[in-house]
VOLUMMAR-56842 format. One record per residue (C-alpha): residue number from 1; z negated, y negated, x. Coordinates in pm, whole numbers, plus 50000, padded with zeros to 5 digits. Layout:
    k      Z      Y      X
  NUM      Z      Y      X
...
end
This chain:
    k      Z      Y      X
    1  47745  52461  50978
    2  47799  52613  50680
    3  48157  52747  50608
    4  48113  52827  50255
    5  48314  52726  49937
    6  48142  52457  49747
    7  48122  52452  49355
    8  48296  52200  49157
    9  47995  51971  49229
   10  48141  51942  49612
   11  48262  51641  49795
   12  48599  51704  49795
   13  48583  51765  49392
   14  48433  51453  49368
   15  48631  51237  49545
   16  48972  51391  49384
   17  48832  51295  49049
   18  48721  50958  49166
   19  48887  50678  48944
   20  49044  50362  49012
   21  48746  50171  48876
   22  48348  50244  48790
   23  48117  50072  48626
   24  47774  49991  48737
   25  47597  50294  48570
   26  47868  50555  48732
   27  47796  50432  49076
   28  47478  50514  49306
   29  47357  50149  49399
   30  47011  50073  49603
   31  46831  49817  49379
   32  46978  49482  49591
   33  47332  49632  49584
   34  47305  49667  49168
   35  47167  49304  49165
   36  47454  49169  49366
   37  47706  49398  49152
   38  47561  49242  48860
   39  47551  48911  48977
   40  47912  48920  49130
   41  48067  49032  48759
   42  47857  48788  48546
   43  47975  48542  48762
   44  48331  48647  48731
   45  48317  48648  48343
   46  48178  48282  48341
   47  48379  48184  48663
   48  48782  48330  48541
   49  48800  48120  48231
   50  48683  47821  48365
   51  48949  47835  48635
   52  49185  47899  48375
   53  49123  47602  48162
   54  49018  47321  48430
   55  49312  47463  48632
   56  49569  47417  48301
   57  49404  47022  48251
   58  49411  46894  48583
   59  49739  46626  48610
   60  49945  46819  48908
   61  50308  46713  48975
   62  50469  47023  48930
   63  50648  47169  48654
   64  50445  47261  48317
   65  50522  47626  48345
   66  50507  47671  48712
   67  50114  47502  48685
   68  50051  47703  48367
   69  50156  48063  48559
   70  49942  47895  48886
   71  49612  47906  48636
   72  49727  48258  48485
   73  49736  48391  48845
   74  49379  48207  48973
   75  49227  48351  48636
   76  49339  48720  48753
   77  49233  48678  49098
   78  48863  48597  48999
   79  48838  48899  48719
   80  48984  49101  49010
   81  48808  49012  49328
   82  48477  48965  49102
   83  48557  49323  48938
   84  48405  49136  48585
   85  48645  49388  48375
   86  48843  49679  48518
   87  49052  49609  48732
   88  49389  49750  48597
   89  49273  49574  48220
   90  49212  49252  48427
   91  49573  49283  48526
   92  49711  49347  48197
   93  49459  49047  48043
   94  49627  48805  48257
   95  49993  48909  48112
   96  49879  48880  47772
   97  49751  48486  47907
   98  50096  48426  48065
   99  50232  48512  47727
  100  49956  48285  47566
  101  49977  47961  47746
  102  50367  47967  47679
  103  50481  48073  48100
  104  50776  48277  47891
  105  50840  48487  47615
  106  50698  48823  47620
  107  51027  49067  47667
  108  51113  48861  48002
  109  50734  48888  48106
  110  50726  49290  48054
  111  51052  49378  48146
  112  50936  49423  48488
  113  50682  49718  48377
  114  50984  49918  48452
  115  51052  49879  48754
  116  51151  50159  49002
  117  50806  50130  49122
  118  50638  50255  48827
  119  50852  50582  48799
  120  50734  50616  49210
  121  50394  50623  49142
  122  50418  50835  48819
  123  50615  51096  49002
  124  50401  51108  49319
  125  50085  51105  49128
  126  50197  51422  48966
  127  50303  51596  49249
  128  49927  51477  49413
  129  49769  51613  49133
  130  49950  51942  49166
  131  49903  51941  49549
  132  49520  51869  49470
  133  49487  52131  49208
  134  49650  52459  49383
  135  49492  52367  49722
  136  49809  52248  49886
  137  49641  51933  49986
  138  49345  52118  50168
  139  49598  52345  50389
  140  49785  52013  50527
  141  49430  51913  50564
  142  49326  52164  50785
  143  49653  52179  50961
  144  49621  51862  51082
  145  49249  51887  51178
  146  49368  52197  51402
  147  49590  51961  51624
  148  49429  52044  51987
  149  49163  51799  52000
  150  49179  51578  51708
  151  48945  51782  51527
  152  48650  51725  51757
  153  48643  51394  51669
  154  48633  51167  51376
  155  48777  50883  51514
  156  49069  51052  51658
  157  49119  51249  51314
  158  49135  50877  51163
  159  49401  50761  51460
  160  49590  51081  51427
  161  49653  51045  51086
  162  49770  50689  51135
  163  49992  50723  51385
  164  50160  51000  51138
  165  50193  50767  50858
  166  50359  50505  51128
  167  50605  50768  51169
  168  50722  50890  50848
  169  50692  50551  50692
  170  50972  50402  50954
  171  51207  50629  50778
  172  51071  50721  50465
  173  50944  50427  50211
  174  50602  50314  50257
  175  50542  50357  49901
  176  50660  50757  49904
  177  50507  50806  50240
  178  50127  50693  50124
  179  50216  50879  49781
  180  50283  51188  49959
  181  49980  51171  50237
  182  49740  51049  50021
  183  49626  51437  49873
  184  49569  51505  50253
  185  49406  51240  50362
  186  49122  51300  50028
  187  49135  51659  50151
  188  49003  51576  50503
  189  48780  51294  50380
  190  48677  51634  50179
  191  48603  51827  50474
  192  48431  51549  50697
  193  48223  51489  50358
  194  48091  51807  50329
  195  47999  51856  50715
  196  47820  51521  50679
  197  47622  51624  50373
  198  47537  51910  50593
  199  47392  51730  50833
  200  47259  51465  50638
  201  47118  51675  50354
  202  47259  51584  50022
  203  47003  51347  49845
  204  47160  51024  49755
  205  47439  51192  49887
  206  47785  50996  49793
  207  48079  51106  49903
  208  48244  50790  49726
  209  48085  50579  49968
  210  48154  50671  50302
  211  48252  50422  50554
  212  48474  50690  50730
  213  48657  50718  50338
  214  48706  50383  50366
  215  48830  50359  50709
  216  49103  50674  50622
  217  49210  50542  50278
  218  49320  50231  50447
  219  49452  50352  50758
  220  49679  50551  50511
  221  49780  50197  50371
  222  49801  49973  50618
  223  49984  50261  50847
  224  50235  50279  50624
  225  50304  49890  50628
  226  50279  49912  51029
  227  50530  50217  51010
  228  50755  50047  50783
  229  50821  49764  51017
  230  50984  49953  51288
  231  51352  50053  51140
  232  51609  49829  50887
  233  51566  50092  50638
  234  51144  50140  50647
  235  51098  49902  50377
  236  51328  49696  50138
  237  51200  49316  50317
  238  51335  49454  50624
  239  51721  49462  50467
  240  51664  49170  50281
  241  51516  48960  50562
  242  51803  49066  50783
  243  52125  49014  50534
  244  51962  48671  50453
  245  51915  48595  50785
  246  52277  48712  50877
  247  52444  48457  50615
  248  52248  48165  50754
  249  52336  48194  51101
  250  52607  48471  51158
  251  52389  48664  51378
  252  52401  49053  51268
  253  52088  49271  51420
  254  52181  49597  51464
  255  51982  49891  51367
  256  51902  49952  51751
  257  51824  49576  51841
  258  51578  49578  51515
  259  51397  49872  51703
  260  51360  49754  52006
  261  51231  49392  51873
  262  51031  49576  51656
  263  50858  49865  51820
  264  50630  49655  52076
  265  50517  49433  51724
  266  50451  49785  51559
  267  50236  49961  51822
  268  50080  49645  51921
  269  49945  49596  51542
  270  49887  49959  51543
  271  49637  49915  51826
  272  49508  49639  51585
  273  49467  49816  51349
  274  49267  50120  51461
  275  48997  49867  51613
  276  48936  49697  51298
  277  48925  49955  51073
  278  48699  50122  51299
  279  48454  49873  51415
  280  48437  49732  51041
  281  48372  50085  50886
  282  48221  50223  51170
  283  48223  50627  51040
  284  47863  50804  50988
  285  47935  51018  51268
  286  48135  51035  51539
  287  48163  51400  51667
  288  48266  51674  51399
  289  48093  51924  51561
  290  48165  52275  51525
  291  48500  52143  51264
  292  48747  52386  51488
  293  48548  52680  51392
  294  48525  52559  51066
  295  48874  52491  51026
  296  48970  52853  51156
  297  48754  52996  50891
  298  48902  52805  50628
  299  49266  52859  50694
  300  49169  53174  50737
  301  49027  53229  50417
  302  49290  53029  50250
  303  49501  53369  50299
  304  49916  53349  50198
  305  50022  53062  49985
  306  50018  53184  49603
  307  50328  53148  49369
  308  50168  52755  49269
  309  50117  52678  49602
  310  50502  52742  49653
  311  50649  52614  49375
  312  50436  52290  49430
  313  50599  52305  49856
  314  50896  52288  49700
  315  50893  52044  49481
  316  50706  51795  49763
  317  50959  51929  50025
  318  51267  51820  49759
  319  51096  51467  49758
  320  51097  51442  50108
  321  51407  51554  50192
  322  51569  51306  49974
  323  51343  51047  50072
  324  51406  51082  50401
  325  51835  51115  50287
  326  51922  50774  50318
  327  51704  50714  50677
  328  51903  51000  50830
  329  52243  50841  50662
  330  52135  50495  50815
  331  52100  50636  51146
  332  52428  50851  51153
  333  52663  50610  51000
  334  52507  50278  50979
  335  52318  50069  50779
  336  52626  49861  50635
  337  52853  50165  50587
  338  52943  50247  50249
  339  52795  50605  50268
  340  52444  50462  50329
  341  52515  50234  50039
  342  52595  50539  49778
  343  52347  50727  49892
  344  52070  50499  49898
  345  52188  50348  49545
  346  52223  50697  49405
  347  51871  50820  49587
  348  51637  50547  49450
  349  51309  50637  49542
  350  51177  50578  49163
  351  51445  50880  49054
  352  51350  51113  49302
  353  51030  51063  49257
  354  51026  51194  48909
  355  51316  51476  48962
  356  51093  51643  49211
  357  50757  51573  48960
  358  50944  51698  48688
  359  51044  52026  48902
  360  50675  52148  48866
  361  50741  52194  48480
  362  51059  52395  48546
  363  50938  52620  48822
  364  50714  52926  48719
  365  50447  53040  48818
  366  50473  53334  48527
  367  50792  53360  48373
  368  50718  53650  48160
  369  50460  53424  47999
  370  50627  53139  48034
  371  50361  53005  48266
  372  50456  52719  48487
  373  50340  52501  48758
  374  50210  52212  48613
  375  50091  52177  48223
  376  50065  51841  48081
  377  49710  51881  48021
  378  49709  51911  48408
  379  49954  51606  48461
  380  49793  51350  48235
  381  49491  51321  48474
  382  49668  51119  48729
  383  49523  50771  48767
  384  49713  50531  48495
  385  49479  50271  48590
  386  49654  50223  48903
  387  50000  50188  48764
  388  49873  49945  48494
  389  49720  49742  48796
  390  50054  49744  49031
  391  50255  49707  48700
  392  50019  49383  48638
  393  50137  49267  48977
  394  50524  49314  48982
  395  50508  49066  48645
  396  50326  48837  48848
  397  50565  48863  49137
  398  50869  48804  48900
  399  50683  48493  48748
  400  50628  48373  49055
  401  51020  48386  49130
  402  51155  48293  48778
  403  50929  48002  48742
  404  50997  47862  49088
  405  50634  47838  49209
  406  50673  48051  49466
  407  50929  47811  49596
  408  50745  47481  49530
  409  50407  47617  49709
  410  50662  47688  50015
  411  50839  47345  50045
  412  50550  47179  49928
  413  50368  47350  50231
  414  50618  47250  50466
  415  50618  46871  50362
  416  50255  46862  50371
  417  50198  47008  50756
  418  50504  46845  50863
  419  50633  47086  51042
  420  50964  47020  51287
  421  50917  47271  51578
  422  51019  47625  51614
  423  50647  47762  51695
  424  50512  47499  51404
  425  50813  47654  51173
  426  50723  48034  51284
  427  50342  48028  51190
  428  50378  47827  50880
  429  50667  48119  50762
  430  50413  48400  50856
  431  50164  48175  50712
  432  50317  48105  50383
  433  50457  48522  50385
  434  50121  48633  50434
  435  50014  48455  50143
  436  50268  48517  49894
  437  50276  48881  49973
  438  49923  48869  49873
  439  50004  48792  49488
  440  50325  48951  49457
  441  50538  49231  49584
  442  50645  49272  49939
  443  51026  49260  49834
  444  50965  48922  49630
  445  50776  48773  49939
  446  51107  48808  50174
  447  51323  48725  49897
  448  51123  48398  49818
  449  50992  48298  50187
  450  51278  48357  50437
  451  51553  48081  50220
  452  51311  47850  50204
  453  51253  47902  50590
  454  51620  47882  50712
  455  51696  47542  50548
  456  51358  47396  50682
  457  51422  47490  51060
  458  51826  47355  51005
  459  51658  46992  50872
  460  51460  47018  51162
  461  51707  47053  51397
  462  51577  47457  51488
  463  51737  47752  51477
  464  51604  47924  51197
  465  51687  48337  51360
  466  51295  48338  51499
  467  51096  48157  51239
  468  51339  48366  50938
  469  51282  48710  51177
  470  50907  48654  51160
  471  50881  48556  50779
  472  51071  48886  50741
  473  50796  49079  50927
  474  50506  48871  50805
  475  50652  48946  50447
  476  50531  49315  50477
  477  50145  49203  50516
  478  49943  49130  50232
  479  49705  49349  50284
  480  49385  49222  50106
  481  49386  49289  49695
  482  49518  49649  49553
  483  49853  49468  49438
  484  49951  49295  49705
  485  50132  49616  49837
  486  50196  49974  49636
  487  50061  50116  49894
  488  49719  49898  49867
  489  49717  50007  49492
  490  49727  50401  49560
  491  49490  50395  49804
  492  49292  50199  49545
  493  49353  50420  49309
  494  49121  50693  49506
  495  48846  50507  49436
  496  48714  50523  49794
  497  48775  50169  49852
  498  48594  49888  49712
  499  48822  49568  49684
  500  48576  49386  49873
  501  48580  49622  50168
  502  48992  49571  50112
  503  48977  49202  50102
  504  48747  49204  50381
  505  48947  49436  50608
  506  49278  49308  50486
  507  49166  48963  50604
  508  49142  49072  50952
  509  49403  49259  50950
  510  49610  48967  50847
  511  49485  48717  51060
  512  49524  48900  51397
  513  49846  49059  51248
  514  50009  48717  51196
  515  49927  48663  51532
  516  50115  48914  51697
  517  50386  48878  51491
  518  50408  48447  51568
  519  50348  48552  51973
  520  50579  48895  51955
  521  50880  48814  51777
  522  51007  48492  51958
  523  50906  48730  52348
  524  51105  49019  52183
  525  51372  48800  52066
  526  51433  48613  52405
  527  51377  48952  52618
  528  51666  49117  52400
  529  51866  48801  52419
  530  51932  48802  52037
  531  52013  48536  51747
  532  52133  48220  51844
end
């Protein structure tokens, strides 16, 4: 194999300057796959307004501006699933028809652009790019390749790297924690890239189009949301499931109880998880023969970590650290004590984000000549498409909330199925989590599902602790279009994933996910003995 540097023609150059969306003529397609491409937007162009306009005229009984942001939202979903425009313009096209059609005036519709969100993904795509640009990214690359074993194996690099983002994201947010990863993970899609083009030879070589890119991209993702599930504090539905569920019934779970109920649900959908991913993007080869020696030659060569290398450590180790701040509080002092409260308030993940971005333009590389880290030049290339797109998506979230839609699909779901049982109750609140989370924000999902849960259980005569517990869970899916989770939308953002292989992985993931989570939570909850 060879063990030499590669130009900036090389995989891993390519797939760090991949973008968020390409058209037709930037891709490499086989004739059929250009024909279906073509056919797939054309379609999309004719198919979004006409869903739009038939959807505005039909006579539904719901209120005017909940069915006029209900045809906004279909119109989006076809431009994005058909990829007619790009995606991220698609987004912002269907906030400019919200605006149109009279939803709500146009301050209230932006105003969630800045959410804390935004300033997450602007800070951690700047530290990326920094990590990506002084070779940070490759050495955690080829650190983690050089755990004992996993290297000899692509699959096990894949599962490795999972079960790492499982980890940090049960403490760290699952926004942060695929922010932070994600330079790695395109710097050992880099390396498995280039020892495939070396086997492969590298006509029609793409390194864009990988299965195994695929497979690691959303492993990344839909690790994270795994990870998150496992603590209170791993993601905000989690807190906000819990303290709704607390003021309906008076039952309190404790951070430990949470865990326990938790972990079997985690590394159950873990398991999950690594099957699909890996039987649906089965990788181009399995053993990564001769990587070990590889990787030793690399590190090797890597030599000491220069002054940018440093300054760019610390800057990702200051984001960490206070990432990680209000986990560690949580666990020392409690959830509900009022030092976890200042400290998580004063911590936001937004603001750290860009305090530890913002270090790179402070810290210098060459003081004399006032060189630093980071020059704007440098920083502007981050991917703005992708926090257009999950910008798009919050608005449509808050819509979804502010017009009461959300709330009207719910109860009119409930009335429909008639539902009056706590395991008919349980899978239509996964059911009806799944879905919202699919259209809107994780956070919006529990806040939305779980109260319209709890009083449907009480009118049936159930107790709502199971059927509210599982909404909570199920509220953290949403796994199949880049805005259904930030984390979707980063991974996105590579360009290594096309949102058909999402929706088509996310699918499966959600359906056997939902699953485990209607069978595991009620087992876990009458094991522990907990809620009512």
């Amino acid at each position: 194999m060879s063990a030499t540097r590669r130009s900036q023609g090389d995989a891993l150059d390519r797939i760090a300057k991949a973008g968020t969306y390409r058209t037709l003529g930037e891709q490499t397609l086989s004739p059929a796959e250009e024909r279906f491409e073509k056919g797939r937007r054309t379609v999309g162009l004719v198919l979004a307004p006409l869903v739009l306009i038939v959807f505005l005229l039909l006579p539904l009984d719901m209120e005017v501006a909940q069915q006029r942001l209900a045809a906004a939202l279909l119109f989006v979903i076809v431009l994005w699933i058909s990829e007619a425009i790009p995606i991220p313009i698609g987004g912002l096209l269907g906030i400019a028809v919200i605006v149109l059609i009279g939803v709500a005036p146009a301050d209230d519709v932006i105003a969630p652009f800045g959410s804390t969100t935004i300033l997450v993904f602007i800070g951690a795509f700047i530290i990326a790019q920094a990590m990506l640009r002084h070779g940070l990214a490759r050495r955690f690359a080829f650190r983690v390749l050089a755990i004992p074993g996993v290297g000899k194996s692509t699959r096990r690099t894949i599962i490795a790297f999972g079960a790492i983002t499982c980890l940090l994201s049960a403490f760290v947010s699952n926004t942060a924690t695929v922010a932070m990863l994600l330079p790695t993970a395109i710097a050992i899609l880099g390396t498995i890239a280039n020892i495939i083009e070396d086997k492969e030879g590298s006509e029609g070589f793409d390194p864009l189009k990988l299965r195994v890119g695929v497979a690691l991209m959303l492993m990344l993702a839909y690790g994270a949301s795994v990870g998150g599930l496992l603590t209170p504090v791993g993601s905000p539905p989690n807190l906000i499931g819990r303290g709704l569920i607390e003021e309906a019934t008076g039952e309190r779970i404790s951070f430990a109880e949470w865990v326990a109920t938790a972990f079997p649900i985690c590394a159950g959908m873990f398991g999950v998880l690594c099957v699909i991913l890996l039987l649906l993007n089965k990788p181009e080869i399995k053993r990564l023969d001769g990587v070990e020696e590889y990787v030793a030659a690399e590190r090797a060569e890597m030599g000491p970590l220069s002054r940018k290398e440093k300054n760019t450590l610390i800057a990702f180790a200051v984001a960490v650290t206070l990432w990680i701040a209000p986990g560690i509080v949580a666990l020392i002092a409690g959830d509900e004590s009022k030092a976890y409260e200042d400290v998580s308030n004063r911590l936001d993940e937004g603001i750290v984000a860009v305090l530890a971005a913002s270090l790179l333009f402070i810290l210098p590389n060459n003081w004399k000549e006032r060189e630093f880290t980071l020059t704007w030049n440098e920083a502007k290339e981050i991917d703005w498409g992708t926090i257009l797109l999950f910008g798009s998506g919050i608005v449509f979230g808050a819509m979804l909330q502010d017009t009461g839609l959300a709330e009207t699909i719910g109860k009119s779901g409930a009335d429909t199925f008639g539902v009056d049982s706590q395991i008919t109750i349980t899978v239509f609140a996964v059911i009806l989590a799944i879905v919202i989370s699919e259209t809107t924000s994780n956070t919006a999902s529990a806040s939305v599902v779980v109260p319209i849960v709890i009083p449907v259980a009480m009118a049936a005569g159930v107790d709502p602790f199971v059927p509210a517990l599982a909404a909570t869970f199920a509220a953290s899916f949403g796994f199949m279009l880049p805005v259904s989770t930030p984390q979707n939308a980063i991974v996105y953002g590579s360009g290594l994933v096309p949102i058909t292989q999402m929706v088509r992985n996310g699918f499966s993931f959600d359906v056997l996910g939902a699953i485990l989570i209607v069978i595991g939570v009620p087992i876990m909850v009458g094991v522990l003995g907990i809620g009512g």
